[in-house]
Jmol script that loads the backbone (N, CA, C; Angstrom):
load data "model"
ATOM      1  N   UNK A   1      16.275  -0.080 -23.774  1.00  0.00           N
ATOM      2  CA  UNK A   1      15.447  -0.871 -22.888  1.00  0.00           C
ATOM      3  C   UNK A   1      15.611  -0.375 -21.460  1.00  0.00           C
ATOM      4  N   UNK A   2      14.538   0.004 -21.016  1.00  0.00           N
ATOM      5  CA  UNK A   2      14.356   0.378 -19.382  1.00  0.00           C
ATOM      6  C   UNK A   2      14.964  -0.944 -18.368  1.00  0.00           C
ATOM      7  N   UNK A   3      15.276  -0.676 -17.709  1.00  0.00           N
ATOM      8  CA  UNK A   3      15.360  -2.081 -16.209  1.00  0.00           C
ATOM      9  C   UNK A   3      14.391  -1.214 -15.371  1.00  0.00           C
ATOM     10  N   UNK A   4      13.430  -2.440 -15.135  1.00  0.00           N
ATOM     11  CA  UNK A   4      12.908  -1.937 -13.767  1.00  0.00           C
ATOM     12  C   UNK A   4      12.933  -3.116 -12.707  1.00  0.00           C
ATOM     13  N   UNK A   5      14.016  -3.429 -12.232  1.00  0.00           N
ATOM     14  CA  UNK A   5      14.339  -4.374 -11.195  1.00  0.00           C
ATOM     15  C   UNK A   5      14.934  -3.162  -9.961  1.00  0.00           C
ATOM     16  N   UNK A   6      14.762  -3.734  -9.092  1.00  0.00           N
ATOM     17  CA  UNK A   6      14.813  -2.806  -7.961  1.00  0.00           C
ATOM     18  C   UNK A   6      15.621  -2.960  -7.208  1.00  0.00           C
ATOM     19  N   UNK A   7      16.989  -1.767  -6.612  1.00  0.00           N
ATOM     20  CA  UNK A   7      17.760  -2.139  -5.508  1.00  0.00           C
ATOM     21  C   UNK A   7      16.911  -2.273  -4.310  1.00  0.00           C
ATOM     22  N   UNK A   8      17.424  -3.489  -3.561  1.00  0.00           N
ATOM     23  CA  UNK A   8      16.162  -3.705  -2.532  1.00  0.00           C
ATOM     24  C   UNK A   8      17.122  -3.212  -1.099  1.00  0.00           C
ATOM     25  N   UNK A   9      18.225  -2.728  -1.218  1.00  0.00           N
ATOM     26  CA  UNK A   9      19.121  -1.803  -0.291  1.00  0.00           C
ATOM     27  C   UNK A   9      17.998  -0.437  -0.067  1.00  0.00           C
ATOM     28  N   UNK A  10      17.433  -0.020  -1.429  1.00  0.00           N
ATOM     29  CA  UNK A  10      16.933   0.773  -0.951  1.00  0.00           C
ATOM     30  C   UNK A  10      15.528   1.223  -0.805  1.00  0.00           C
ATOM     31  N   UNK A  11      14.757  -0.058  -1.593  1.00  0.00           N
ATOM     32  CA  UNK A  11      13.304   0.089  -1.319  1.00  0.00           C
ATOM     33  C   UNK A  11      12.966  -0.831   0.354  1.00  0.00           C
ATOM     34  N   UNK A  12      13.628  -1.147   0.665  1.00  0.00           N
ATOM     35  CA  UNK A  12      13.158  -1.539   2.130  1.00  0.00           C
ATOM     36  C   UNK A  12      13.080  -0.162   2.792  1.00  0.00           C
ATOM     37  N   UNK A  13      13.268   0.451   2.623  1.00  0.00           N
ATOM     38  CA  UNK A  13      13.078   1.573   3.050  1.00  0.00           C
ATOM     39  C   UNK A  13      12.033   2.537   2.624  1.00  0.00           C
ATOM     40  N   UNK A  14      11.310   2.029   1.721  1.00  0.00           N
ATOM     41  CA  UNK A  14      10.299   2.912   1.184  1.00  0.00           C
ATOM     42  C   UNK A  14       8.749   1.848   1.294  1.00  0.00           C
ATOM     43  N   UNK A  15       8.311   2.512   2.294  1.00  0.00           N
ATOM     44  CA  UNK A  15       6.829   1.755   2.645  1.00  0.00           C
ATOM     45  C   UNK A  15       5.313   2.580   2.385  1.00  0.00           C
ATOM     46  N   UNK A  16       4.719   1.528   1.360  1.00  0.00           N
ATOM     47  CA  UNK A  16       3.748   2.052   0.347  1.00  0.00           C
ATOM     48  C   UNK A  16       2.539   1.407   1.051  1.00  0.00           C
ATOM     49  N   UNK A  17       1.436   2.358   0.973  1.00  0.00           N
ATOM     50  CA  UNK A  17      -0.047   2.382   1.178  1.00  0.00           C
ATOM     51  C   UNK A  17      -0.874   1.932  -0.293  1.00  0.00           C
ATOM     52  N   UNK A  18      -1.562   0.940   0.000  1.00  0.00           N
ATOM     53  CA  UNK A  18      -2.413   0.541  -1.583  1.00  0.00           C
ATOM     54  C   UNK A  18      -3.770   0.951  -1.100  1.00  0.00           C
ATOM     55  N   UNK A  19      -3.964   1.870  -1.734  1.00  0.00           N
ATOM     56  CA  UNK A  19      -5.700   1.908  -2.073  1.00  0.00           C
ATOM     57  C   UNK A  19      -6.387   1.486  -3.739  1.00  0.00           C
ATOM     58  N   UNK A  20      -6.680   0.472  -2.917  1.00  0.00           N
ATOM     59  CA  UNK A  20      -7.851  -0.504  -4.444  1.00  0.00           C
ATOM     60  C   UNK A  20      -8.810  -1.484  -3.678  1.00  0.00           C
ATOM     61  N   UNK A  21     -10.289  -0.705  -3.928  1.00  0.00           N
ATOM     62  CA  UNK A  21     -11.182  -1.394  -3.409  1.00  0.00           C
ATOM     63  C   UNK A  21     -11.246  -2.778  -3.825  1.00  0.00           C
ATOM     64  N   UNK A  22     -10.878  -3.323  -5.291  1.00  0.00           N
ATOM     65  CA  UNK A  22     -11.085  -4.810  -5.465  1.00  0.00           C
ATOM     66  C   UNK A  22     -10.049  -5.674  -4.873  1.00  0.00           C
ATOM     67  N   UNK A  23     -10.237  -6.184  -3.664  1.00  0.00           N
ATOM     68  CA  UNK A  23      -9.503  -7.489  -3.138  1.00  0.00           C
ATOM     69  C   UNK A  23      -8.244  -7.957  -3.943  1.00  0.00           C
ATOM     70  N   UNK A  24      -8.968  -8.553  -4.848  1.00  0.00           N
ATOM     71  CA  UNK A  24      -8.143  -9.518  -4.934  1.00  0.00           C
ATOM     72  C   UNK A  24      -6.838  -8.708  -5.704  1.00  0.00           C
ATOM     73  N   UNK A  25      -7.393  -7.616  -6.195  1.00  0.00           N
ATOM     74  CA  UNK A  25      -6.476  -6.387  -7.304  1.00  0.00           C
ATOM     75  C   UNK A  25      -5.338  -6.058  -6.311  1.00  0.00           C
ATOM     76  N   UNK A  26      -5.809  -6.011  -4.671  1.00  0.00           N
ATOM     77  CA  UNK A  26      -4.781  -4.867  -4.280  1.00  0.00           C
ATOM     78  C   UNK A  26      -3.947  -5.979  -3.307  1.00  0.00           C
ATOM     79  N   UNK A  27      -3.855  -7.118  -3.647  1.00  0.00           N
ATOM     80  CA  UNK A  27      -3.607  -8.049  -3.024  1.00  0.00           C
ATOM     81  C   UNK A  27      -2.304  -8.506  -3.971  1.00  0.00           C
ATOM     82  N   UNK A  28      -2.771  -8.862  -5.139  1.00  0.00           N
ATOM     83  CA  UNK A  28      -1.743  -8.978  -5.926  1.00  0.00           C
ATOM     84  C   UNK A  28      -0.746  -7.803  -6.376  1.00  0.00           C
ATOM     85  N   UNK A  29      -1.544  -6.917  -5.708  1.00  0.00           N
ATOM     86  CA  UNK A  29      -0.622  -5.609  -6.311  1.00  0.00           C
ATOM     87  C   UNK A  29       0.531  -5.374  -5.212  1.00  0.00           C
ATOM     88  N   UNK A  30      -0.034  -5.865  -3.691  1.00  0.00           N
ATOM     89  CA  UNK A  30       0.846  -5.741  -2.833  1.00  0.00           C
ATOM     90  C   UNK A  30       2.423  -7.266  -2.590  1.00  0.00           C
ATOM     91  N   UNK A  31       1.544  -8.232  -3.565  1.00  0.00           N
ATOM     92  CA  UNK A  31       3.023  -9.326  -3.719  1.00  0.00           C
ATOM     93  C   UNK A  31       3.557  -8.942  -4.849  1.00  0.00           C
ATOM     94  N   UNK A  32       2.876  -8.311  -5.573  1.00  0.00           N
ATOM     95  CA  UNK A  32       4.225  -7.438  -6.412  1.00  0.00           C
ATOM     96  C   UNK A  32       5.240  -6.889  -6.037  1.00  0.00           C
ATOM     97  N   UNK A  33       4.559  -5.718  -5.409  1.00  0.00           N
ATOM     98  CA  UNK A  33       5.251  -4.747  -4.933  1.00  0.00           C
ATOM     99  C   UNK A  33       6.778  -5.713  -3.876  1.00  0.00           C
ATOM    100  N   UNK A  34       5.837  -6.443  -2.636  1.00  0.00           N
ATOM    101  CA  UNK A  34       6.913  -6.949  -1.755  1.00  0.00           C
ATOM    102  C   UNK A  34       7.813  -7.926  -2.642  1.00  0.00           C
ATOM    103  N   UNK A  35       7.245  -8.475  -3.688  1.00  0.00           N
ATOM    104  CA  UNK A  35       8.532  -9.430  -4.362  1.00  0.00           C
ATOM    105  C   UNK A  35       9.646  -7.978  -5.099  1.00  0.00           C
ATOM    106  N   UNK A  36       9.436  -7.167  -5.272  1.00  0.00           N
ATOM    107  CA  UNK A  36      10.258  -6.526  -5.621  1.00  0.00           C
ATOM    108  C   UNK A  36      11.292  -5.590  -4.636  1.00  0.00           C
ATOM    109  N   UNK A  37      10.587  -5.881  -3.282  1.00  0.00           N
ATOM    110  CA  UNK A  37      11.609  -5.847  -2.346  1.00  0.00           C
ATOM    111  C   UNK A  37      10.578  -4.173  -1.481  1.00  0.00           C
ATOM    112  N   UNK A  38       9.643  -3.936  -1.904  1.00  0.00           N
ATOM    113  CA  UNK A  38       8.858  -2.958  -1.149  1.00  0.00           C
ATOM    114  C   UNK A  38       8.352  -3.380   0.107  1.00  0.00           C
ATOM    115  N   UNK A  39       8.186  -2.476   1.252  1.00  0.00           N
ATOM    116  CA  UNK A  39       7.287  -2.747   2.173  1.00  0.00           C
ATOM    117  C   UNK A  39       5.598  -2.029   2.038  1.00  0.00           C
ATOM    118  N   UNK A  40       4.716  -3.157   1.772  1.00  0.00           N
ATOM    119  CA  UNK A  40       3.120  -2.383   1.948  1.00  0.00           C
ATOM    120  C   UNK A  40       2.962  -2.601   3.407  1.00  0.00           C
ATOM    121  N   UNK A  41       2.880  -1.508   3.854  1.00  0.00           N
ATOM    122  CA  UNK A  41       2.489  -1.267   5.312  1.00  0.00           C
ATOM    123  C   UNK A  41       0.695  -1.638   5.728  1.00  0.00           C
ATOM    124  N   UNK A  42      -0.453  -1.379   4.354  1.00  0.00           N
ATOM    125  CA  UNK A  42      -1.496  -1.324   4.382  1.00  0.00           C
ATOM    126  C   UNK A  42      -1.666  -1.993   3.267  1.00  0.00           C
ATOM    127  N   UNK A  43      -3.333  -1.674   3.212  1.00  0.00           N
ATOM    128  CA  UNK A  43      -4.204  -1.841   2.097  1.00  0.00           C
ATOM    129  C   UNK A  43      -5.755  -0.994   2.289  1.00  0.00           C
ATOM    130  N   UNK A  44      -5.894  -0.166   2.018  1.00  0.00           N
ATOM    131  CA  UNK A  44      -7.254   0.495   1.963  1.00  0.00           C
ATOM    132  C   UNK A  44      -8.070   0.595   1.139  1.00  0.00           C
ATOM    133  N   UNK A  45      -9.580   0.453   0.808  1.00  0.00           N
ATOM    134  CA  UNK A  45     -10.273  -0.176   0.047  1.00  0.00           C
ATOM    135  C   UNK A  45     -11.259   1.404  -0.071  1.00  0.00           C
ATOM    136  N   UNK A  46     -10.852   2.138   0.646  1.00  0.00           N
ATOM    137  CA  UNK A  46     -11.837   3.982   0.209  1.00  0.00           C
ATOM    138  C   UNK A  46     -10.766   4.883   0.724  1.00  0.00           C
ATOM    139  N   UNK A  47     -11.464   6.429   0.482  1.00  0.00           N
ATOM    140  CA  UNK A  47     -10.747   7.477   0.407  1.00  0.00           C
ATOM    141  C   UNK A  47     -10.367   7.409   2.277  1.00  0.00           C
ATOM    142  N   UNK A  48     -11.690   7.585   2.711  1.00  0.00           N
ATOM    143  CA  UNK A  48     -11.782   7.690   4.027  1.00  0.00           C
ATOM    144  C   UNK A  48     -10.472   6.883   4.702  1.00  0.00           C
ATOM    145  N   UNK A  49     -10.649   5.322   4.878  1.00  0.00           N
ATOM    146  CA  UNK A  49      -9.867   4.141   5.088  1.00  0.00           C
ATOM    147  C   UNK A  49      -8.528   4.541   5.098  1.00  0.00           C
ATOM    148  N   UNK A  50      -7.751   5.282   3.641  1.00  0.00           N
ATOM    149  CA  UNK A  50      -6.971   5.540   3.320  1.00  0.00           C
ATOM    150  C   UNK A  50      -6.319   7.039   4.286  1.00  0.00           C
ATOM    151  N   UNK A  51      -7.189   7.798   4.494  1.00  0.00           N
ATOM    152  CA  UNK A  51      -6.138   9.126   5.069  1.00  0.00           C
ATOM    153  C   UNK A  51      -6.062   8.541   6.503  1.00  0.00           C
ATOM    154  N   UNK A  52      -7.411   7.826   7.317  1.00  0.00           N
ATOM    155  CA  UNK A  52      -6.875   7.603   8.447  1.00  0.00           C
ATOM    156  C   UNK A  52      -5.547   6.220   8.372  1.00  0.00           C
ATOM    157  N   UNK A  53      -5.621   5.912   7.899  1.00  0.00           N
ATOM    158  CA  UNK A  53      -4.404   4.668   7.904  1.00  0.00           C
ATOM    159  C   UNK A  53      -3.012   5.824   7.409  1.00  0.00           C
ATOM    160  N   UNK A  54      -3.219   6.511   6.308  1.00  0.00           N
ATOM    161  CA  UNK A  54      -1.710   7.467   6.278  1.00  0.00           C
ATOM    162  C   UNK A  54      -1.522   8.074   7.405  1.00  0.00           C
ATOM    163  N   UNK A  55      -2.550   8.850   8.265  1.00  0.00           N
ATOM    164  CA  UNK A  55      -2.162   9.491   9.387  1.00  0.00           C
ATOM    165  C   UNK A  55      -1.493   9.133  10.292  1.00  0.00           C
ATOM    166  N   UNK A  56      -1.763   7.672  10.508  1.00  0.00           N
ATOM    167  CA  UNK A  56      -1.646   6.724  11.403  1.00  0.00           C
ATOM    168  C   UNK A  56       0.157   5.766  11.224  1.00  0.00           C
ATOM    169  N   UNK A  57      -0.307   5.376   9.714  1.00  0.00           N
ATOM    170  CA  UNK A  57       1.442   4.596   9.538  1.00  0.00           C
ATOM    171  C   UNK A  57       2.389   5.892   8.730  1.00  0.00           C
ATOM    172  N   UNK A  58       1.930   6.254   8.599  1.00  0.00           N
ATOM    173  CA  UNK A  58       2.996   8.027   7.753  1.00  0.00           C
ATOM    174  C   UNK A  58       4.094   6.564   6.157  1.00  0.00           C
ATOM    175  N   UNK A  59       2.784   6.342   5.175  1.00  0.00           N
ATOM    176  CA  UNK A  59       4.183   5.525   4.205  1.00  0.00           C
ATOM    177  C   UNK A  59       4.615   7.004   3.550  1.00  0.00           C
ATOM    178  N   UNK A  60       5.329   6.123   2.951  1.00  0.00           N
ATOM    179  CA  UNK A  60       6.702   6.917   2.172  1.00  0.00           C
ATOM    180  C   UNK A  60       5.988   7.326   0.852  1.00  0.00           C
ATOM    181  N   UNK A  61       4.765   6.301   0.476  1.00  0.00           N
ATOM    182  CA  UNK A  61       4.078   6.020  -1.079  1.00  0.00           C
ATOM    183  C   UNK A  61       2.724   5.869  -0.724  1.00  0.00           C
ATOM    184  N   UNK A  62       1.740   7.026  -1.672  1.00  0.00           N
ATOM    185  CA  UNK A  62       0.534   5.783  -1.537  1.00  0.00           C
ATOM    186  C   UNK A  62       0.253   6.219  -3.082  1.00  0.00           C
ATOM    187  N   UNK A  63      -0.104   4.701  -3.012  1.00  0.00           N
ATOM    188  CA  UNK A  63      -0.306   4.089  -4.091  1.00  0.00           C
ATOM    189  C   UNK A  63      -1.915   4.100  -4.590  1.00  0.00           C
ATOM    190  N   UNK A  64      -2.574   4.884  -5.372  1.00  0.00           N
ATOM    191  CA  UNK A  64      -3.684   4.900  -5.843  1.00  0.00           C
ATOM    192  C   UNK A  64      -4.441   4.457  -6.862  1.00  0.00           C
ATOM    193  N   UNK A  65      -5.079   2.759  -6.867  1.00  0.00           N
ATOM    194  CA  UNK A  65      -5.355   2.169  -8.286  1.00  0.00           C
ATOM    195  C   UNK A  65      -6.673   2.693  -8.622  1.00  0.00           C
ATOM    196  N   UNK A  66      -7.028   2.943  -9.797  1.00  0.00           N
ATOM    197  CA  UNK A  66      -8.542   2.795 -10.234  1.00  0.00           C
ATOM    198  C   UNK A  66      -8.850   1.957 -11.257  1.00  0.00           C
TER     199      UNK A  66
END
end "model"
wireframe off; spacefill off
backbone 0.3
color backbone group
């Protein structure tokens, strides 16, 4: 059996970009993520949206749903 519970010593340190145009998808995807102790710095809803916001916050992750 895998664990995927997360040291949060060291995902505070790792700050993830969500690109998912459906709302409410990348919304819940981002209280996932932070209940597991991640920082989402963003949320971008297109390609475009997405490189200027990486340029801009530099995350550690981006996260790409389809």
């Amino acid at each position: 059996m895998i664990d995927i519970s997360s040291d949060i010593s060291t995902t505070k340190t790792v700050k993830v970009l969500v690109v998912e145009d459906e709302y409410i998808l990348a919304i819940n995807l981002q209280e996932s993520l932070e209940s597991l102790g991640y920082t989402v710095v963003d949320i971008a809803d297109t390609a475009e949206a997405a490189i200027e916001k990486a340029t801009v916050l530099r995350p550690t992750l981006i996260l790409i749903c389809s």
